[in-house]
C-alpha positions in Angstrom: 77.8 113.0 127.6 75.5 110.9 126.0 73.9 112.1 122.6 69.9 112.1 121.7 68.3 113.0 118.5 65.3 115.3 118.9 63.2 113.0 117.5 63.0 111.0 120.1 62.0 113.9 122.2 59.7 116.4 120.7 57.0 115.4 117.7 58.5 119.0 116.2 61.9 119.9 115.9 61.8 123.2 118.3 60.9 126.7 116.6 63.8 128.6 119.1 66.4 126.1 118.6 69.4 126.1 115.7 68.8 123.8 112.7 72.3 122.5 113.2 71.6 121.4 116.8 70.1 118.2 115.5 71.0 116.5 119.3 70.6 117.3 122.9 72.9 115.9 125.6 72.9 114.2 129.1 75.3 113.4 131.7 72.3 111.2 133.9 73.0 113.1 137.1 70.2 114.3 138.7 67.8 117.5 137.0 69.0 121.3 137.6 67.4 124.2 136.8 66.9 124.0 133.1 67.0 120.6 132.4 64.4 119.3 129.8 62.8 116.1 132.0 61.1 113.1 129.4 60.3 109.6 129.5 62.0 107.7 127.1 61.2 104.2 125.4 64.6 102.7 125.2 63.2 100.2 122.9 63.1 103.4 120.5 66.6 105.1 121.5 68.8 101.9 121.6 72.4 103.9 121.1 70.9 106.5 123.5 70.1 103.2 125.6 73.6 102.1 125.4 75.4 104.8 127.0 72.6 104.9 129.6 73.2 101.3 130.4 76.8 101.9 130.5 76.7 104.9 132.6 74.8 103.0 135.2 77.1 100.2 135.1 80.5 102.3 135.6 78.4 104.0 138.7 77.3 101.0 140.1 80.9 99.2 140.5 82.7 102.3 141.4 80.7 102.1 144.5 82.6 99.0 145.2 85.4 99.0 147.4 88.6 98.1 145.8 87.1 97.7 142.2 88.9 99.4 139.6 86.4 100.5 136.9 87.3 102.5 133.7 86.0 102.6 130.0 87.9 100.9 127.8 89.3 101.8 124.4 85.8 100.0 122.8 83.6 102.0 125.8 83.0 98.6 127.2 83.0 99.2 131.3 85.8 97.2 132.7 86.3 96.2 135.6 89.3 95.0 137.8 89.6 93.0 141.1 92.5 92.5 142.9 93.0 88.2 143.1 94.0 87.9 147.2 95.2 84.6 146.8 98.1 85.5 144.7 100.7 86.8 147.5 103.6 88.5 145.8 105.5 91.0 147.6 106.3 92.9 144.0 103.0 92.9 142.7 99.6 92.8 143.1 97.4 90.6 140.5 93.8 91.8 139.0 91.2 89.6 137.5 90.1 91.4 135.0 86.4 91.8 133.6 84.3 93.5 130.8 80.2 94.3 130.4 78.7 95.9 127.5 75.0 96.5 127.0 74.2 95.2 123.9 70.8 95.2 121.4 70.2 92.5 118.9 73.2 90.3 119.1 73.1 86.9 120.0 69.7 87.1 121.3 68.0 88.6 118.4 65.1 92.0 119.3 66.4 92.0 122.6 68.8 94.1 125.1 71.8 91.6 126.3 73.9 92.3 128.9 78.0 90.9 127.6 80.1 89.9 130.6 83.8 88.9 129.3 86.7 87.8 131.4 89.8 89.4 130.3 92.7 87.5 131.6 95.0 89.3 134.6 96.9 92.3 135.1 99.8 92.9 137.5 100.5 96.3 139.1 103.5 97.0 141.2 103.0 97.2 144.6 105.6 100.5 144.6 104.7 103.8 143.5 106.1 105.9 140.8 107.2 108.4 143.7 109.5 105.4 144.9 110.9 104.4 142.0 114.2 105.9 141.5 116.1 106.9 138.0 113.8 104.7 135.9 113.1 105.9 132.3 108.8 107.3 133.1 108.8 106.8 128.9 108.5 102.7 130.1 105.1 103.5 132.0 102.1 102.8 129.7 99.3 102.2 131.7 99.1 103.2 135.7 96.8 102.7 138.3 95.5 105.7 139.7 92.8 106.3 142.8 90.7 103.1 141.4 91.3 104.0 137.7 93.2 103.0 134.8 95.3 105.5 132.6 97.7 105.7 130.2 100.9 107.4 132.0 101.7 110.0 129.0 98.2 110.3 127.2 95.2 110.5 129.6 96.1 110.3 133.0 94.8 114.0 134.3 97.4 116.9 135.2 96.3 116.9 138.7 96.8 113.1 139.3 100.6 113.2 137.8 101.3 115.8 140.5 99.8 113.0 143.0 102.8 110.2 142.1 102.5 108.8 145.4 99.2 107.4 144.2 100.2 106.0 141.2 101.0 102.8 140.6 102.3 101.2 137.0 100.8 98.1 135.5 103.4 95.8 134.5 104.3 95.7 130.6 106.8 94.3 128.7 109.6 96.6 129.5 109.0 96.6 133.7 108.6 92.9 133.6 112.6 92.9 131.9 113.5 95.8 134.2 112.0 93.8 137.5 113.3 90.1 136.2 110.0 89.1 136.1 109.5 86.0 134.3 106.4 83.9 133.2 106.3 81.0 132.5 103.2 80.5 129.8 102.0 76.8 130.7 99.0 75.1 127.7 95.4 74.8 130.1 92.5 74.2 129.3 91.0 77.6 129.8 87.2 76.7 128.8 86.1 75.6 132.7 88.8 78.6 134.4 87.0 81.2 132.6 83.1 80.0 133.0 83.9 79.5 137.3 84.9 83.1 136.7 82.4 84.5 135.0 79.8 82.6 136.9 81.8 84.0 140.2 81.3 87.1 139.1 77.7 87.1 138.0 76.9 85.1 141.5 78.6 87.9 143.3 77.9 91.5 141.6 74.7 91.2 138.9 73.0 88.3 140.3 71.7 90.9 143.4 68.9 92.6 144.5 70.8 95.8 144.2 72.0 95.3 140.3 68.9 94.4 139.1 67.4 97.6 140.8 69.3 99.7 137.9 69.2 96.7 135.1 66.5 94.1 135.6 68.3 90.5 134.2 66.4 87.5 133.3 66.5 85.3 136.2 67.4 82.3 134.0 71.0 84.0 133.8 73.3 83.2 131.3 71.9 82.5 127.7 71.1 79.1 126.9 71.6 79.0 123.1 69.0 76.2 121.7 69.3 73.7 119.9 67.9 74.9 116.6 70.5 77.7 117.0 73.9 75.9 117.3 74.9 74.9 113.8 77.8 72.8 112.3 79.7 72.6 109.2 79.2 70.1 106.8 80.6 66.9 107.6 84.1 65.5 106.2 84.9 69.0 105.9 88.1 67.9 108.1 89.4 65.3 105.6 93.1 65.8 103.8 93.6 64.6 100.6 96.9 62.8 100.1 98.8 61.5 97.1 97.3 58.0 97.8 94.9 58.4 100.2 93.0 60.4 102.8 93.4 61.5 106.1 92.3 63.6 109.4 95.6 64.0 111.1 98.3 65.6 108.3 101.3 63.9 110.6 99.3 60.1 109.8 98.5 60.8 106.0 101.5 62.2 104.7 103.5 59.0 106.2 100.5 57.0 104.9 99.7 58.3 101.6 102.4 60.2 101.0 102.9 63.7 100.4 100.2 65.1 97.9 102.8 66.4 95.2 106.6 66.2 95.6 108.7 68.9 94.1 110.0 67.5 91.1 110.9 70.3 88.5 114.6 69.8 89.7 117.8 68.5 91.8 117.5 69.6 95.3 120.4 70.5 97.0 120.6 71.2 100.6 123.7 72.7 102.7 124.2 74.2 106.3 124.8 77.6 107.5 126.7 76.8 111.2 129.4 77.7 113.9 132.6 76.0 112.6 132.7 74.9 116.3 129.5 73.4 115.9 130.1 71.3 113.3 130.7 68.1 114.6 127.7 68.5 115.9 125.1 69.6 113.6 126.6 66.3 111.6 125.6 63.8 114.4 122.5 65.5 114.8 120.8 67.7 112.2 122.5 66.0 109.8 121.8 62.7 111.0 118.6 63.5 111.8 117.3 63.9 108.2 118.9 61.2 106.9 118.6 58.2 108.8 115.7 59.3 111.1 115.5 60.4 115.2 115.5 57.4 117.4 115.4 57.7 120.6 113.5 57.2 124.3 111.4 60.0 125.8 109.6 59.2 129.6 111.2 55.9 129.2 109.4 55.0 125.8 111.1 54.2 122.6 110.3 56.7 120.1 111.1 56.7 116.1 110.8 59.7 113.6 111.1 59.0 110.1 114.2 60.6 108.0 113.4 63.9 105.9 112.6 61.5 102.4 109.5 59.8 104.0 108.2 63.6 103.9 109.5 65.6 100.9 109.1 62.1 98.8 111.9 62.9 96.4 115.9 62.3 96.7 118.2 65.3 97.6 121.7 65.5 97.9 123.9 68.0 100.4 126.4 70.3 98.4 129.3 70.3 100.0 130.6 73.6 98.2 128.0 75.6 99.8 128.4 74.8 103.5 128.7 78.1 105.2 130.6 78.3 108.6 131.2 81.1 110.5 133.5 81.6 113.4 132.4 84.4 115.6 128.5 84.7 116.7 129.5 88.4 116.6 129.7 88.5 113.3 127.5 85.9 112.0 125.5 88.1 109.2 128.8 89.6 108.0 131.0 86.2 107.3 127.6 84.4 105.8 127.3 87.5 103.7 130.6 87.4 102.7 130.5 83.4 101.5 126.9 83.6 100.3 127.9 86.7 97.9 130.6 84.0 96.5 127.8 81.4 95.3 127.6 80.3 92.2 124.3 78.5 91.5 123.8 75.7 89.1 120.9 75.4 86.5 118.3 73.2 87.3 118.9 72.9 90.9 116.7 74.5 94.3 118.8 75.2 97.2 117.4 75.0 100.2 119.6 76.4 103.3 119.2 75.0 107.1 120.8 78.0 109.4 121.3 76.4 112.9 121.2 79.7 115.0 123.4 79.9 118.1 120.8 83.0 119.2 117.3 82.6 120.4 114.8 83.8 118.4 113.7 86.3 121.8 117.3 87.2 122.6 116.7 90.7 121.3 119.6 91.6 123.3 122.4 89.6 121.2 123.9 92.4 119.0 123.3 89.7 115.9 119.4 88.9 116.7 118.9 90.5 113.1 121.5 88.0 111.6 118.2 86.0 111.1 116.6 88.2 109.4 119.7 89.7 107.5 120.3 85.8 106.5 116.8 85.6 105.2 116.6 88.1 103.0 119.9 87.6 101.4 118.8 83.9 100.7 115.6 85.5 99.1 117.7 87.9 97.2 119.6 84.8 95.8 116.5 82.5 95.2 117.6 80.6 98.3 114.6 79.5 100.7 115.4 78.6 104.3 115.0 77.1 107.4 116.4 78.0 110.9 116.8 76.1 113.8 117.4 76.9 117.1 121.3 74.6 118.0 120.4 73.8 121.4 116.8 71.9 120.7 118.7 69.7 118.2 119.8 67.3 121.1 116.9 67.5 123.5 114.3 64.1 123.8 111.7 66.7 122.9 113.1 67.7 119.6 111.4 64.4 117.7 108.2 66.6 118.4 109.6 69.6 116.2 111.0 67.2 113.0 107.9 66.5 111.0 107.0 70.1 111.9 110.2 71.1 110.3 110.0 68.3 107.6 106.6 69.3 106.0 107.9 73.0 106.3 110.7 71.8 104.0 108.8 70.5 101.1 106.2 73.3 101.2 109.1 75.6 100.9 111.0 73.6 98.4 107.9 74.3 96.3 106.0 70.6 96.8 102.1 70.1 98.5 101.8 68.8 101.5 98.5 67.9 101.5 95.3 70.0 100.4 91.6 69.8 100.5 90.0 66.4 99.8 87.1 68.6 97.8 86.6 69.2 94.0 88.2 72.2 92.6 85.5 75.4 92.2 86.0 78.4 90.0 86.8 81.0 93.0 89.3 82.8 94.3 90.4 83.0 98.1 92.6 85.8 98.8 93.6 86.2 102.5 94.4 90.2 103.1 96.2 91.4 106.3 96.8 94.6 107.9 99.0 94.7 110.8 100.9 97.7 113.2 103.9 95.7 114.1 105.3 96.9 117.4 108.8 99.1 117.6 109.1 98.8 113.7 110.6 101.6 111.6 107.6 101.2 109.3 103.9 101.8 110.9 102.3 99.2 109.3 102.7 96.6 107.6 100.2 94.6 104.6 99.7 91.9 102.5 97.9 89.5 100.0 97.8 86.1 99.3 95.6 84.4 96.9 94.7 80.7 97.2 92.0 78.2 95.3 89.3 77.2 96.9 91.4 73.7 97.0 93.8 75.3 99.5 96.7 75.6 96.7 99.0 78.6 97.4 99.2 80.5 94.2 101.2 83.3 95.2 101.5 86.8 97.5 102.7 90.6 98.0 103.4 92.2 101.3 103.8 96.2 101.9 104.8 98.4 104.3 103.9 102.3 104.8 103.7 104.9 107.7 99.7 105.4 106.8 97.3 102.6 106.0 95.8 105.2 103.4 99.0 104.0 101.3 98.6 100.6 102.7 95.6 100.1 102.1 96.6 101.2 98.0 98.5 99.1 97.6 96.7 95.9 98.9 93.9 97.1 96.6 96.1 96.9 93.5 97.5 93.4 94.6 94.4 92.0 95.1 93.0 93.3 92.2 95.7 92.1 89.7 95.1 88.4 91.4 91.5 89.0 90.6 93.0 89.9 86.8 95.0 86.9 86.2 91.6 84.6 87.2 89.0 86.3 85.1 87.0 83.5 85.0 86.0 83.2 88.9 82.7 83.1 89.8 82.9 84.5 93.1 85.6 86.0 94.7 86.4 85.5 99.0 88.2 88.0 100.7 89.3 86.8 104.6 90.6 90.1 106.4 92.4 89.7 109.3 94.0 93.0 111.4 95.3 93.8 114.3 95.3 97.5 114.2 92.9 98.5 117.2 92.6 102.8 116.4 89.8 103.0 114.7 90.4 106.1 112.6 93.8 104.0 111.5 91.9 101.4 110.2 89.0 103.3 108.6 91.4 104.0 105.1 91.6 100.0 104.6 87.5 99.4 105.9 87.1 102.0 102.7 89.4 99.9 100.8 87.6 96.4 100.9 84.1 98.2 100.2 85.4 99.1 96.8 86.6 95.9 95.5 84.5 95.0 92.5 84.4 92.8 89.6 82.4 93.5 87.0 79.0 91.0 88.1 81.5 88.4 90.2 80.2 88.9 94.0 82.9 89.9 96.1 82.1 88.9 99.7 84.8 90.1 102.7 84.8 88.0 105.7 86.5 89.2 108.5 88.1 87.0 110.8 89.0 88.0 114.7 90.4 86.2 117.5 88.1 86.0 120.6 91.1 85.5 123.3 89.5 87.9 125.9 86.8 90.7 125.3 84.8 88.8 122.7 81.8 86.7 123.5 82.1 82.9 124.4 80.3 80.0 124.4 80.3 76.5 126.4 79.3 73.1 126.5 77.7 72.5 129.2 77.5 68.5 129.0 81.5 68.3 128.3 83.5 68.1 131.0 86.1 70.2 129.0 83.6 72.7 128.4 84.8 73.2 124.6 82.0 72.9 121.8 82.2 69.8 119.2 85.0 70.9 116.7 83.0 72.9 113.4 80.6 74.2 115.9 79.5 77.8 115.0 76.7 80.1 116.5 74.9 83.5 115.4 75.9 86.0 117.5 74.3 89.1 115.6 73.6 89.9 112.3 76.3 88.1 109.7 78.0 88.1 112.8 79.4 84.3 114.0 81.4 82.6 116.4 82.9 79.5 114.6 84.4 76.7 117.3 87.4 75.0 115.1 89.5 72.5 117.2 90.3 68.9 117.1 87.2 68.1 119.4 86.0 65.8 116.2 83.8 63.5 118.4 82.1 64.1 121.6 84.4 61.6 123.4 87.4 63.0 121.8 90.6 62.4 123.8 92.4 66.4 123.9 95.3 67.6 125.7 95.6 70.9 127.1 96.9 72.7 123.8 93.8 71.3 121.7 91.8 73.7 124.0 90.9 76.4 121.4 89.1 79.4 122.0 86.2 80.4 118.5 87.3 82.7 115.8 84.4 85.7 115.5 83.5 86.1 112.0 81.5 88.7 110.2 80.5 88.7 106.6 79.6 91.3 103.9 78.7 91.0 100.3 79.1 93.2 97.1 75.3 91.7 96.3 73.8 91.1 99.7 70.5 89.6 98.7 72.5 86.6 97.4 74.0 86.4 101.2 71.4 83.4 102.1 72.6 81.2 105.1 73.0 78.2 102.9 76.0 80.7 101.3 77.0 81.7 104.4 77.3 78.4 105.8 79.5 77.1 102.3 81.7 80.6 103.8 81.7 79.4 107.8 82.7 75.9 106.2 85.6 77.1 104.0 87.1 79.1 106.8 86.7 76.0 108.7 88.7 74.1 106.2 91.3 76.6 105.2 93.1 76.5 108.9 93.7 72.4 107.9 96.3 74.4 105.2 99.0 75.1 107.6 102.0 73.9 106.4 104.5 74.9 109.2 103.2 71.9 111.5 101.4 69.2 111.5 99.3 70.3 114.3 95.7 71.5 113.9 95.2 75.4 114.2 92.5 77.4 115.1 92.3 80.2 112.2 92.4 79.6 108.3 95.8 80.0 106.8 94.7 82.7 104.8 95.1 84.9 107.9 97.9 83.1 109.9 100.2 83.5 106.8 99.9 87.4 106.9 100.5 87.7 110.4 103.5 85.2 109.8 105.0 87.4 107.5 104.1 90.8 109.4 106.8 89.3 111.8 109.6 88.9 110.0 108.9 91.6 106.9 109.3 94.6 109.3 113.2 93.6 109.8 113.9 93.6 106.1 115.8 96.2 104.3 114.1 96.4 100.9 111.0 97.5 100.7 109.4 94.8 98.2 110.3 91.3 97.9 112.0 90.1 95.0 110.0 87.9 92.6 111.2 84.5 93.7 109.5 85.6 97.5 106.6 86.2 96.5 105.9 82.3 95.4 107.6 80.9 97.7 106.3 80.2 101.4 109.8 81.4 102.9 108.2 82.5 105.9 107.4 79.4 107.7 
């Protein structure tokens, strides 16, 4: 039912009608005895408009044989079509689709019609009637006479008792139970998804019968022009080194060297391992850091330089604290044991290298948490650390991974990397997160890191509660004691990353970031979202890769933005599949919105832009600032820990990477 204020249908609110009954209601089926019949200017009634436009859509395609139509979670109308050419006699595979009537977005006083593609979904080609002694808690969402439910939440009474039409969608759980494995290869998705979506407008929009119910500009898709596609400023990509600057973090810090090495004491290094193993982490971990990884890979000759031409400072290996267990059983309990023995020295940072027998995604190895376990009991001790999976150490493809590993290391050991080649400003960055980790004991899960506008890491606090009305608490205190200890800011940057979709969940920390304040220092929130499926996308149309020029951003509604950050520096760039970035959508909101001009918005677009050159867990360009990757990072691992607040040392150290 869609809902219309009476405004917008009577010049006088009626004389027989309750004052509370502010709105009257539709269902757009045709008029029955009773009915109240107007004309309406949908120009004037744009949320009323929305649901009509909606409604119409969700009719139209469930006309369609073999379409799947359903609202989504967001209301959007989405639509699924089975994909003939993939032949699997388990499965069926859907192409899936979403359209949203929109007013005002990126086409600015007008209605816009939003077609997304969504990726695929797989159903089982069996029913739940045939499927025998299976758990029904692992069904989430089911397909159901052209519909999409969830199994135990919305799909009708009537249509349970009909399990011979029912057919689940493949999640996690089903894929492990049917030994279904994917392989998730890098593409290029930028031309896939526009010779979908241009399939799809071709085929079902771009007819006579569509445009019967919504009338679409003929020109089709929105050509954005030119005075409209913006870039940040340039050099905004440039690295400042100890000696020098660079682009690419992997040339400059072997150029230049690292921008600061740790220096404030000894550093001392030892192993955890399998005592079976030990032979050979020596002629290869070992070996690795110390002389450097030489070696041939598709028949070239390929050198990586030893762990000092990273971390710029000498280190030794202490023999006393090499931990070896002898049961992967028992890993976490005989490291406990020896690590509980340690005595540290004074002036010394340890740094331990735990070469894991286990797979980080074996969750089925009874000591999967041994990572985790290890971890925190390092943290516990002061002890950062660094864990490597034992059978990558000798593959050809493991040179890839060591300067990864290597600039990890010194960031960790408490030196800089690199930072941004700009002058130091009087702000403060503080990246918040809000996250619902999946099967954790704990609901959510929060935190706050504070940065300069330089990029340098200045310290963090992470939470966990089973309400984000307590979450959201206790980010406001951390963030408002980093705002304490830098009273002299003149402007303080909030980037908000979340992925907690419920609405009503999320409300408590929305409420949260409206109230920061201090004093007259404008406190501006942007919020920062990935745009893998549903969100809106752009192209290049003159790029055969169909990517826009890295720094790229476009309006897309009001303080509303999608911001293009890859490693497409030059028209002509040379990429590889995994440089293929999709935008990140950004909104912003100030505590003093008249001072929100777009020359300040454009200084925000450009530091979020420079903030994802930060990452310090890879040399490798990314396509979100760190001030939202490290809160995700650390949503990951958090969740396992025991204690419910990290101990002092943690929460300056980047232990997490």
């Amino acid at each position: 039912m869609a809902p219309i204020h009476w405004s917008k249908l009577f010049e006088t609110f009626p004389e027989d009608r309750d004052p509370a009954a502010q709105f009257y209601y539709t269902d757009f089926l045709p008029e029955r005895e009773g009915a109240i019949v107007k004309e309406i200017d949908l120009l004037q009634c744009i949320s009323f408009a929305k649901h009509y436009f909606r409604y119409q859509i969700l009719q139209y395609f469930r006309q369609m044989q073999d379409s799947v139509v359903f609202p989504n979670f967001t209301q959007d109308v989405e639509v699924w079509f089975e994909d003939k050419s993939a032949n699997d006699p388990l499965y069926k595979v859907y192409n899936k689709y979403s359209l949203d009537a929109e007013y005002g977005g990126a086409i600015p006083k007008q209605y816009q019609l939003t077609l997304a593609y969504n990726g695929i979904s797989k159903v089982l080609r069996t029913p739940v009637s045939e499927i025998r002694d299976l758990d029904t808690r692992i069904y989430t969402k089911v397909l159901c006479n052209g519909s999409i439910w969830h199994y135990e939440h919305t799909l009708p009474e009537e249509l349970k008792e009909q399990p011979e039409n029912v057919y689940p969608v493949l999640n996690y759980d089903l894929k492990k139970q049917y030994d279904i494995y994917e392989e998730l290869k890098k593409v290029n998705r930028y031309p896939i998804y526009l010779a979908l979506l241009e399939s799809f407008y071709n085929h079902y929009l771009n007819t006579p019968t569509f445009n019967k119910i919504i009338k679409l500009d003929s020109k089709g898709f929105y050509n954005v022009p030119e005075e409209k596609v913006y870039n940040v400023g340039k050099g905004n990509n440039i690295l400042q080194f100890k000696n020098g600057t660079h682009i690419n973090p992997g040339l400059g810090i072997l150029m230049h060297k690292p921008l600061k090495a740790y220096t404030d004491g000894h550093l001392k290094l030892f192993f955890i391992y399998n005592k079976a193993d030990a032979d050979f982490v020596k002629g290869n971990m070992y070996k690795f850091m110390m002389e450097g990884w030489h070696g041939t890979i598709n028949g070239k000759p390929k050198d990586a330089e030893p762990l000092i031409s990273y971390i710029n400072q000498p280190f030794s290996f202490d023999a006393a604290k090499q931990t070896a267990f002898v049961n992967n059983e028992t890993i976490f309990e005989e490291v406990k044991e020896q690590l509980d023995k340690f005595s540290l020295e004074d002036n010394c940072t340890y740094v331990a290298i735990y070469i894991s027998p286990i797979r980080k995604d074996d969750k089925t190895h009874p000591q999967h948490n041994a990572y985790y376990k290890i971890k925190e009991h390092l943290l516990d001790k002061g002890i950062t650390s660094q864990v490597i999976y034992k059978e990558h150490l000798d593959k050809p493809d493991f040179y890839y991974f060591l300067p990864n590993i290597y600039v990890a290391l010194l960031a960790k050991m408490g030196g800089i990397p690199w930072r941004l080649a700009r002058s130091r400003q009087n702000e403060l960055i503080i990246g918040v997160g809000a996250f619902k980790p999946f099967n954790s004991t704990h609901r959510f899960v929060g935190s706050a890191f504070c940065f300069g506008n330089d990029g340098k890491f200045e310290g963090f606090n992470c939470y966990r509660s089973s309400e984000t009305k307590m979450l959201a608490g206790s980010i406001k205190d951390s963030v408002e004691k980093f705002i304490e200890q830098h009273e002299a800011v003149s402007r303080v940057i909030i980037h908000f990353y979340k992925e907690i979709s419920d609405p009503k969940e999320l409300q408590p920390i929305l409420d949260m970031l409206n109230k920061i304040g201090h004093d007259d220092v404008p406190v501006i929130v942007v919020t920062i979202n990935k745009t893998e499926s549903r969100e809106l996308l752009a192209f290049d149309m003159n790029s055969p890769g169909k990517m826009p020029v890295s720094g790229t951003f476009l309006s897309i509604g009001y303080n509303k933005f999608l911001l293009f950050n890859n490693v497409r520096y030059k028209e002509d760039a040379y990429l590889t599949a995994k440089d293929y970035h999709f935008p990140v959508k950004l909104s912003i909101k100030s505590s003093k919105p008249a001072e929100l001009t777009m020359g300040i918005i454009g200084q925000l677009i450009d530091q979020v832009y420079q903030f994802s050159r930060m990452y310090w867990k890879s040399i490798s360009q990314q396509n979100l600032p760190v001030t939202t990757i490290y809160p995700e990072m650390v949503a990951e691992i958090f969740p396992h820990f025991e204690r419910d607040d990290l101990p002092e040392f943690a929460k300056k150290n980047l232990w997490f990477l």
